[in-house]
FIVEXVEX-499015 format. One line per 8 residues: number of its first residue (from 1); for each residue y, z, x of C-alpha. Coordinates in nm, 4 decimals, always signed. Each point is the difference from the previous one (the first is absolute). Layout:
FIVEXVEX-499015
NUM = Y:Z:X; ... $
//
This chain:
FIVEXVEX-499015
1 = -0.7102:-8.6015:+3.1627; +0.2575:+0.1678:-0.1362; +0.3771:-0.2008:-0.0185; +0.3010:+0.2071:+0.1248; +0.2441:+0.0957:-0.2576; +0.2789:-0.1965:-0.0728; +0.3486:+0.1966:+0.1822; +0.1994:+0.0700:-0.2830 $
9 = +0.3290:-0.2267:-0.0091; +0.3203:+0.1685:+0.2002; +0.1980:+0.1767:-0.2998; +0.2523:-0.2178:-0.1427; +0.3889:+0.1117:+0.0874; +0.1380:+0.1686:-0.2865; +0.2335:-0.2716:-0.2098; +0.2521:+0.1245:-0.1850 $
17 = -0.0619:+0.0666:-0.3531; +0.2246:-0.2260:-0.2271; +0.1730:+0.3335:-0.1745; +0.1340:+0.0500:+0.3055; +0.1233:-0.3730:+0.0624; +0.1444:+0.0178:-0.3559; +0.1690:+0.3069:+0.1192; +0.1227:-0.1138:+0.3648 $
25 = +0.1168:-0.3451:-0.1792; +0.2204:+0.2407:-0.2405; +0.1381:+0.1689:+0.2162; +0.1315:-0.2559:+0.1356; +0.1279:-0.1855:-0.2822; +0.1740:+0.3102:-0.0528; +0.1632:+0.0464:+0.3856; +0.1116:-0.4222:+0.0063 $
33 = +0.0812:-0.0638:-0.3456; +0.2009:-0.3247:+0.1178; -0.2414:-0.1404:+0.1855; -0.2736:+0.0159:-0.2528; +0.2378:-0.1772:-0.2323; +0.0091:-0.2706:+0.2475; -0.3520:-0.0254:+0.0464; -0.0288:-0.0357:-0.4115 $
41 = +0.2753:-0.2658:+0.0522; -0.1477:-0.2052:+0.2229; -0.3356:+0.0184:-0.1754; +0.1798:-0.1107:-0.3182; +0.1666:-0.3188:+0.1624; -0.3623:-0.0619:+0.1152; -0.1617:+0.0199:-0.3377; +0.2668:-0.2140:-0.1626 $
49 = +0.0314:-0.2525:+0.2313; -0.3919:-0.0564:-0.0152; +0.0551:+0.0574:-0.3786; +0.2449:-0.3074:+0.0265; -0.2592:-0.2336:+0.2205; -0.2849:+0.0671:-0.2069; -0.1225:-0.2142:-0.2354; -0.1601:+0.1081:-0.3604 $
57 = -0.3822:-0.1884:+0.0709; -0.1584:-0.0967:+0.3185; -0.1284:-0.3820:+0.0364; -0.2467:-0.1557:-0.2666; +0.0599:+0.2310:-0.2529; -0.0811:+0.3332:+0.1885; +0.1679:+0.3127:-0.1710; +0.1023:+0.1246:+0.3554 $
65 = +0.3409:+0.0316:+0.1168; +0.0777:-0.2938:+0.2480; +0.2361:+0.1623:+0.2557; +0.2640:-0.2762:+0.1071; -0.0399:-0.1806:-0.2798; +0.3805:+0.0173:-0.0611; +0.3053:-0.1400:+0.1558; +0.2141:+0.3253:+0.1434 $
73 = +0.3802:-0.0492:-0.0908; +0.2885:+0.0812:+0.2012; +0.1598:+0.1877:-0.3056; -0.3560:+0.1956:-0.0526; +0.0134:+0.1508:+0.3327; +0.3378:+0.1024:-0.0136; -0.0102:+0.1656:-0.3058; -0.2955:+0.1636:+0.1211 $
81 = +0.1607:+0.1179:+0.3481; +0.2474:+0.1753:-0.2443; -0.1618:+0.1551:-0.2709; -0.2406:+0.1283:+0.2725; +0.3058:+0.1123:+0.2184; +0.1142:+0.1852:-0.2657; -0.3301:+0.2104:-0.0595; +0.0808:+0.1564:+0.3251 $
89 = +0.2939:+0.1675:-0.1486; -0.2097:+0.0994:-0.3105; -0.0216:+0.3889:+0.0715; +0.3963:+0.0349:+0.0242; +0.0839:-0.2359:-0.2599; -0.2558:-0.0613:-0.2280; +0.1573:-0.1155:-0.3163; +0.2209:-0.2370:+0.2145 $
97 = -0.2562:-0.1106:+0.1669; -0.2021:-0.0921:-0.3487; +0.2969:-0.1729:-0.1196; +0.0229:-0.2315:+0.3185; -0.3470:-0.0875:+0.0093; +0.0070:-0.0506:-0.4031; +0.3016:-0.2787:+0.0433; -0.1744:-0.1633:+0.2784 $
105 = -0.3308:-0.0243:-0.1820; +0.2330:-0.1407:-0.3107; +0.1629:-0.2488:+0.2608; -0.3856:-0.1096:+0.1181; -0.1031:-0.0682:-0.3602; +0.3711:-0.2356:-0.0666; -0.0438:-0.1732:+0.3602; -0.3741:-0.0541:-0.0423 $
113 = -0.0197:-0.0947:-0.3675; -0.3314:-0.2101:+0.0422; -0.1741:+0.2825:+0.1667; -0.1071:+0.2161:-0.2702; -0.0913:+0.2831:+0.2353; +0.2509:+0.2212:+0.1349; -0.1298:+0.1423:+0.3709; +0.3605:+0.2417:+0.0872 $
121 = -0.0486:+0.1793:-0.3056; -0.2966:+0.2071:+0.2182; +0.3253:+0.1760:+0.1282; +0.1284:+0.0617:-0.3087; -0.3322:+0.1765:-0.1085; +0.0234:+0.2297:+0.3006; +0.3655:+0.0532:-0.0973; -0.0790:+0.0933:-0.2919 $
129 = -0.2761:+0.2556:+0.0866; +0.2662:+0.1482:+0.2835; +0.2278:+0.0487:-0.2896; -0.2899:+0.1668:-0.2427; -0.1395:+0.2058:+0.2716; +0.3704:+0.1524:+0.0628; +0.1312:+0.0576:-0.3270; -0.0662:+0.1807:-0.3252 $
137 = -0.1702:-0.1549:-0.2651; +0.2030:-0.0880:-0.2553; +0.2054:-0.2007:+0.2686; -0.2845:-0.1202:+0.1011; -0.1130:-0.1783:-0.3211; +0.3524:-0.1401:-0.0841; +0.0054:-0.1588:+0.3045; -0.3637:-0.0954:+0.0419 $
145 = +0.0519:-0.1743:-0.3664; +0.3071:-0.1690:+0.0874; -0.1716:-0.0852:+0.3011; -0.2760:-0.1692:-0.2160; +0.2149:-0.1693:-0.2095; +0.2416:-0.1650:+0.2196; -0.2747:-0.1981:+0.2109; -0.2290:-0.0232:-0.2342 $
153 = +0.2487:-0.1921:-0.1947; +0.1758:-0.1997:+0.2805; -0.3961:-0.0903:+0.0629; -0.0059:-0.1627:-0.3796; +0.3469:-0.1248:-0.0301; +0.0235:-0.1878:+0.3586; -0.3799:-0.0872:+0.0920; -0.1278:-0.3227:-0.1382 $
161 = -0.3166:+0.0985:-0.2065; -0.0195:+0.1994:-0.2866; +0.1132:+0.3700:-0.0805; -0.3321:+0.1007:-0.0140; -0.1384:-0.1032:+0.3582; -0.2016:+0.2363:+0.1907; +0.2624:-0.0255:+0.2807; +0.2587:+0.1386:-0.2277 $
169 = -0.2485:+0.2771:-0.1230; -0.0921:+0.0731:+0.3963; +0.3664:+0.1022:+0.0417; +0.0258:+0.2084:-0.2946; -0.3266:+0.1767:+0.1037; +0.0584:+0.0687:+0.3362; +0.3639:+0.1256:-0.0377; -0.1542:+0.2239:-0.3034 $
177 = -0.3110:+0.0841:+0.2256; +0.2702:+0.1052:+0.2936; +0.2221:+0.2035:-0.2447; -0.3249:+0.2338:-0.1245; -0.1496:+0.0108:+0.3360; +0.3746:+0.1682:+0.1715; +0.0050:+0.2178:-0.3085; -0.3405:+0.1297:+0.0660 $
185 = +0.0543:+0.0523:+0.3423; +0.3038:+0.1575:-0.0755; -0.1692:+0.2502:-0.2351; -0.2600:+0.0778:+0.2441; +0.2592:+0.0939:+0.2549; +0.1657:+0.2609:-0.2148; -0.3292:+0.1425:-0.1173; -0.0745:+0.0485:+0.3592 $
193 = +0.3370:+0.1206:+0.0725; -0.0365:+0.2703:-0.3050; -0.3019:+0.0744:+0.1426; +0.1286:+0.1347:+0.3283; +0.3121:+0.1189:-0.1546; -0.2149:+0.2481:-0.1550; -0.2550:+0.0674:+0.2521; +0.3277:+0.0833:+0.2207 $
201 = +0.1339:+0.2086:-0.2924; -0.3214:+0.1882:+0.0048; -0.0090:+0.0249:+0.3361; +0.3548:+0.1687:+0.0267; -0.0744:+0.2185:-0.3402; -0.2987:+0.1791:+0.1911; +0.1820:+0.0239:+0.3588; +0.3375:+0.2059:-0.2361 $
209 = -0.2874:+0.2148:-0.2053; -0.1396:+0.0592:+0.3214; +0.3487:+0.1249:+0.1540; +0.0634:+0.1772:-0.3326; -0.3131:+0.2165:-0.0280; +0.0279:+0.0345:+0.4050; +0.3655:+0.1495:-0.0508; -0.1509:+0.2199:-0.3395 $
217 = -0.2504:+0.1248:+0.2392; +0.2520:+0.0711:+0.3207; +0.2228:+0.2058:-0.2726; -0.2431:+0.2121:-0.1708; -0.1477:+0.1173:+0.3830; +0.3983:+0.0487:+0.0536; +0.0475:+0.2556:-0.3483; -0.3655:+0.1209:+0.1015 $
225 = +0.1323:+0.1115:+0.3390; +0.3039:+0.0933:-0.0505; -0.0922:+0.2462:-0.2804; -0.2546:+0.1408:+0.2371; +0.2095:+0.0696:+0.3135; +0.2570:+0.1231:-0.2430; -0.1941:+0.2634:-0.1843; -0.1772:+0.1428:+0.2987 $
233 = +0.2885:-0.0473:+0.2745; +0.2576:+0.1813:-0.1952; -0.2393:+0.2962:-0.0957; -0.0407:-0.0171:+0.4516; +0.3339:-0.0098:+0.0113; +0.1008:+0.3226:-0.2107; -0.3462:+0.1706:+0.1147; +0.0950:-0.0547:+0.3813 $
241 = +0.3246:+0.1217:-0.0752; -0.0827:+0.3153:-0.1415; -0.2240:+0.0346:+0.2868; +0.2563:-0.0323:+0.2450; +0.2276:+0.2259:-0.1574; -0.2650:+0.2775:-0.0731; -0.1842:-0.0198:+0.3452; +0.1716:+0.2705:+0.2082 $
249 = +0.0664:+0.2383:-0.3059; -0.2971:-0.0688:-0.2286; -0.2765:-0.1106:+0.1950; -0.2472:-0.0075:-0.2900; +0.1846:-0.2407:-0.2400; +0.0852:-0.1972:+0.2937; -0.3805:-0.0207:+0.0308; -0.0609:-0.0348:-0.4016 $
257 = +0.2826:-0.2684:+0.0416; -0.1628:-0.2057:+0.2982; -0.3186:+0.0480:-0.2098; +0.1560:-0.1957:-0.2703; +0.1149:-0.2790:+0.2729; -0.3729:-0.0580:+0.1401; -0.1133:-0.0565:-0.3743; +0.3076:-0.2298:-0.1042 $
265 = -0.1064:-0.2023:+0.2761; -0.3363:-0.0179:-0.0771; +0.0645:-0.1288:-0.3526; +0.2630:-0.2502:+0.1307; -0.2539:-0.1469:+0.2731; -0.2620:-0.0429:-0.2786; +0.2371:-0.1560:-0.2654; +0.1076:-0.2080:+0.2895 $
273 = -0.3857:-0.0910:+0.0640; -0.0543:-0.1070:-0.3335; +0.3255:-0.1660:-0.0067; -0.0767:-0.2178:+0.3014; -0.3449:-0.0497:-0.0682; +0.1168:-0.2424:-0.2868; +0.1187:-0.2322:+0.3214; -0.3472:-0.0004:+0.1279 $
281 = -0.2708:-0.2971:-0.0038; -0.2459:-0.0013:-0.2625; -0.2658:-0.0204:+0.3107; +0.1479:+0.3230:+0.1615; -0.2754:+0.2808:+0.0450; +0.2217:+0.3524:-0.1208; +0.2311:-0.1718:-0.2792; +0.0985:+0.3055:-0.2063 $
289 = -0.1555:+0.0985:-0.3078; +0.2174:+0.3287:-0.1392; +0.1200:-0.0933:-0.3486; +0.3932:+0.0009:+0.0123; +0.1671:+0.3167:-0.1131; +0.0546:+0.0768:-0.4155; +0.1123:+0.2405:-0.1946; -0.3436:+0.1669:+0.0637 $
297 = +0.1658:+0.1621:+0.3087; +0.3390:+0.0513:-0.1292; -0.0812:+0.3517:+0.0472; -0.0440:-0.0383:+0.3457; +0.3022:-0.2116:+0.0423; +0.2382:+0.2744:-0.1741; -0.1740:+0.2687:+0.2219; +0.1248:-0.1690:+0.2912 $
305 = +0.3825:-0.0161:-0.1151; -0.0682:+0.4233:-0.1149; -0.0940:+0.0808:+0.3255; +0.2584:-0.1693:+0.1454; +0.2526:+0.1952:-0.2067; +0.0503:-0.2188:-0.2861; -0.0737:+0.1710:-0.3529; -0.2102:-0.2564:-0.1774 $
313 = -0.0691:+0.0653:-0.3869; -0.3033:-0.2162:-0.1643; -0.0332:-0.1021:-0.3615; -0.2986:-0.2096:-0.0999; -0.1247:-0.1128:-0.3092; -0.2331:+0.2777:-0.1309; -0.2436:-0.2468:-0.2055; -0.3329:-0.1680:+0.2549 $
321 = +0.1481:-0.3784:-0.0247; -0.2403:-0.3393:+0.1585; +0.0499:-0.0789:+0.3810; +0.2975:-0.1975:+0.1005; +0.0497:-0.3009:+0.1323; +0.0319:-0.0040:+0.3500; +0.2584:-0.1761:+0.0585; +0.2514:+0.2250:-0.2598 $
329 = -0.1981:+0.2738:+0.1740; +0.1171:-0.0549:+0.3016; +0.3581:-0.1359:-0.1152; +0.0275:+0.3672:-0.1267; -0.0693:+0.2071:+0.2581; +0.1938:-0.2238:+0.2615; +0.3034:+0.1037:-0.2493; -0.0729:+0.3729:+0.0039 $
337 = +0.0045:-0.0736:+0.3864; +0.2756:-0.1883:+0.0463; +0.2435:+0.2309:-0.2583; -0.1357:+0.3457:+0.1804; +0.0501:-0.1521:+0.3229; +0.3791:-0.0991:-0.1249; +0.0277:+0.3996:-0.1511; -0.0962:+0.1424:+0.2997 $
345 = +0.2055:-0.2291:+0.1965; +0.3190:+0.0085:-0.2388; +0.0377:+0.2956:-0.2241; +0.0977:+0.2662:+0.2193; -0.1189:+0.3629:+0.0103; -0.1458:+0.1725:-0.2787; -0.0771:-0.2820:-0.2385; -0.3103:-0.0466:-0.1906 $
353 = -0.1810:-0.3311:-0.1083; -0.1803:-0.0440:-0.3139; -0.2977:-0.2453:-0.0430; -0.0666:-0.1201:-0.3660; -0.2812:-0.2387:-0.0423; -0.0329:-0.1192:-0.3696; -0.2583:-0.2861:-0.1179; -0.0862:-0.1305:-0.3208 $
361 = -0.2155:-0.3086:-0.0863; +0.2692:-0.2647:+0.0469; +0.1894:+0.1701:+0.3194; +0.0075:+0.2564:+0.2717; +0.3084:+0.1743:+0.0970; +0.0645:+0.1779:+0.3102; +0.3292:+0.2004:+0.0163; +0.1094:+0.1917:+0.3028 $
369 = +0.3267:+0.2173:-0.0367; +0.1680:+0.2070:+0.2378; +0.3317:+0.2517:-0.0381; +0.1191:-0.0262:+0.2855; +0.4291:-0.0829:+0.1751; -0.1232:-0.3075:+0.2318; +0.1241:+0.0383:+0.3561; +0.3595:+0.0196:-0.0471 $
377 = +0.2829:-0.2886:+0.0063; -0.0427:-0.0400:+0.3230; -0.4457:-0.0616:+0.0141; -0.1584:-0.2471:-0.2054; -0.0136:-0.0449:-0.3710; -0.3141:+0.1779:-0.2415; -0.2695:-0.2283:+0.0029; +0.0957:-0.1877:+0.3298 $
385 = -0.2438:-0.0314:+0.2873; +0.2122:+0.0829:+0.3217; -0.1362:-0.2576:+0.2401; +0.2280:-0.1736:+0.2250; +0.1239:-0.3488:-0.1391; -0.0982:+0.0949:-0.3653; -0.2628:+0.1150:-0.1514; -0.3022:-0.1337:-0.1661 $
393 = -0.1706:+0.2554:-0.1612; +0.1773:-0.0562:-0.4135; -0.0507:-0.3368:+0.0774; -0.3754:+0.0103:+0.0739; -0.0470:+0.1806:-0.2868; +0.1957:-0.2032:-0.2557; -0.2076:-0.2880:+0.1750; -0.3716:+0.1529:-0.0322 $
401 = +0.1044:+0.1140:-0.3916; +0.1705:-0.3649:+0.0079; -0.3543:-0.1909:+0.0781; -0.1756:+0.2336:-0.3161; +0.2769:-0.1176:-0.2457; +0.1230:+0.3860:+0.0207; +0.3351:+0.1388:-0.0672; +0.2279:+0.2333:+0.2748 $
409 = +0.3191:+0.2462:-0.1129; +0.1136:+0.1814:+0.2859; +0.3220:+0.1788:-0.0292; +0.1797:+0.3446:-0.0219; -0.1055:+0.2483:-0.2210; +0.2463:+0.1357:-0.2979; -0.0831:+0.3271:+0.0799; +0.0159:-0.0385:+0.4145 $
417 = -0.2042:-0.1391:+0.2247; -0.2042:-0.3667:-0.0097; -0.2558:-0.1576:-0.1794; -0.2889:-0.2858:+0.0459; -0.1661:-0.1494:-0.2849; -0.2480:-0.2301:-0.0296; -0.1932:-0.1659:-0.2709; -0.3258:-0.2052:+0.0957 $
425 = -0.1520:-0.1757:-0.2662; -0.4134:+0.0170:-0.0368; -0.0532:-0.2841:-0.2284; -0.1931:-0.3083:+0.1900; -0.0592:+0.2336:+0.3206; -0.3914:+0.0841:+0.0977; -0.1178:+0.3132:+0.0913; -0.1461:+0.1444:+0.3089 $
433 = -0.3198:+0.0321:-0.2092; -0.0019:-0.3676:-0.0917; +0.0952:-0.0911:+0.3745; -0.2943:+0.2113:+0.0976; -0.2478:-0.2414:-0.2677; +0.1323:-0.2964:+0.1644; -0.1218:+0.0365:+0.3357; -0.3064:+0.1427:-0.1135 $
441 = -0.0353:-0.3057:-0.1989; +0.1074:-0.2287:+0.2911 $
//
């Protein structure tokens, strides 16, 4: 016959794990500070008042203590109601405190002469550990020595056996033993308190870099978009106006002239794709993939600002040089933007622009120059972006050449007109080639 299985016992309730007693129990020595001290009082008057009653050797020569084997004096209790009172205050005054229950043990060892031990100087030991725990440490050994010395030496001088008894060593142990123990625990609190320090230093050194890069990112989108809608709105804004002023007259260049709006558009929706695409999530199914304009399609670019009635004049280097960076590749056509945008805008009627691009191993230099009378006294300045409460567009391009360690003149021209020149440096910088390696590496 087979025996029915045992039931299996009902699952024991969950205790609580003693880190987390530890814990609870510190945090609440920490919230009533006072009355833990109490409780450590009154457990000190208890241990020396069955420190005074107890006898060295139980009956017929056992080596256990023999509790009551003392008479309890008057003057014992008292001084041990008041050295243990005093432990209560030992948090707010803790030297005072170790110099009250130091003279009371003193006065124990001169009242009780032919009692070698010394039972109140258990307060001064916790004294003493208050005042290592609390201090530095070279306070702490001058006082823990002095501490040593004075009862170890009222111990010898007013007990009745010799120096050398092991109830004048106890005291000179225990206050030593109390001294090392509050300086350890003193050093483990401010290695723990470094600790944190740090881990909140961390902590608030990755939350600013995080702010920092997030405001770097917010302001190169800003230059980015603002050097789009200014290129391509202005060249609307001209184009439109021709149209307008053409249409009844001139019907074919007011049609060549709206032509030239539908395309400026175009271009200015599809920088402003690629522009905003940079805000979209990594998991996003159409994230843009157009390489950023270069001086590849500067050409392009200046075509734009002819047709819209702006003489443009090109100069490149003649001699086949190595891709450029991209980042000083795009630097350098936003500034051919942003300073034909500001001639068309500025110069007035008639003027021509110039577009020098020089590069060498070390540098590349892009210079536009325009000859040009500005708008007057009464318009804007050469070289100003007329946008209403200031402009930006000088000061996103001294901030792109800025972040490449790049140099910006901008000024009036000796010979009329104004100039922009700007100096990126190539040294350090990797190419588009080298970019291109790296992903097909990754």
């Amino acid at each position: 016959m087979t025996l029915p299985s045992p039931s299996p016992r009902p699952a024991r309730r969950d205790t609580v794990p003693d880190a987390t007693r530890v814990a609870r129990l510190r945090q609440w020595h920490l919230t009533h500070p006072l009355t833990f001290d109490a409780a450590v009082a009154a457990v000190a008057f208890v241990a020396i008042v069955c420190g005074a009653t107890t006898g060295p050797h139980g009956v017929h020569g056992s080596h256990l203590p023999r509790f009551g084997g003392r008479e309890l004096t008057a003057a014992t209790v008292v001084l041990a109601v008041l050295a243990c009172g005093a432990l209560v205050l030992r948090r707010r005054l803790p030297r005072t405190v170790l110099a009250a229950t130091g003279v009371l043990t003193i006065v124990e060892l001169v009242l009780q002469s032919d009692d070698p031990r010394a039972p109140v100087a258990g307060a001064s030991v916790i004294a003493l550990f208050t005042v290592a725990s609390r201090t530095d440490r070279p306070t702490t050994w001058r006082i823990g020595a002095l501490t040593c010395v004075v009862l170890t030496a009222a111990a010898m001088f007013f007990g009745h056996r010799a120096w050398y008894a092991p109830e004048n060593l106890a005291i000179f142990a225990w206050t030593g033993m109390a001294a090392a123990a509050g300086d350890a625990v003193r050093s483990r609190r401010a290695y723990i308190d470094a600790i944190r320090e740090r881990a909140e230093r961390a902590e608030r050194t990755r939350e600013e870099e995080a702010r920092r890069r997030v405001a770097e990112e917010r302001l190169r989108i800003a230059r980015e978009l603002h050097d789009v809608v200014a290129h391509h709105i202005a060249l609307v804004n001209v184009q439109a106006g021709v149209a307008s002023h053409v249409m009844d007259n001139r019907p074919d260049q007011a049609k060549q002239a709206l032509a030239h709006v539908r395309e400026a558009s175009r271009s200015a929706l599809e920088e402003l794709r690629a522009t905003v695409g940079l805000l979209r999530q990594s998991d996003d199914p159409k994230a843009p993939t157009e390489p950023a304009p270069g001086l590849g399609v500067l050409d392009q670019l200046i075509e734009g600002f002819v047709r819209a009635g702006l003489p443009v004049a090109l100069e490149l280097p003649s001699e086949p040089r190595p891709a450029l960076p991209a980042s000083v590749d795009l630097t350098a056509y936003r500034v051919v933007q942003e300073a034909l945008t500001n001639v068309h805008k500025h110069a007035g009627d008639g003027a021509r622009a110039t577009v020098r691009i020089a590069r060498t191993d070390a540098a590349l230099t892009v210079a536009v120059l325009d000859d040009g009378r500005g708008a007057g006294p009464d318009g804007p300045a050469e070289g100003a972006v007329a946008e209403p409460g200031g402009g930006h567009g000088l000061i996103g391009m001294r901030e792109r050449v800025q972040a490449l360690r790049g140099t910006v003149v901008t000024g009036p021209r000796a010979a009329g007109g104004f100039q922009v020149r700007v100096t990126l440096p190539l040294g350090g910088a990797r190419t588009q080639e080298d970019d291109l390696r790296w992903e097909t590496a990754r």
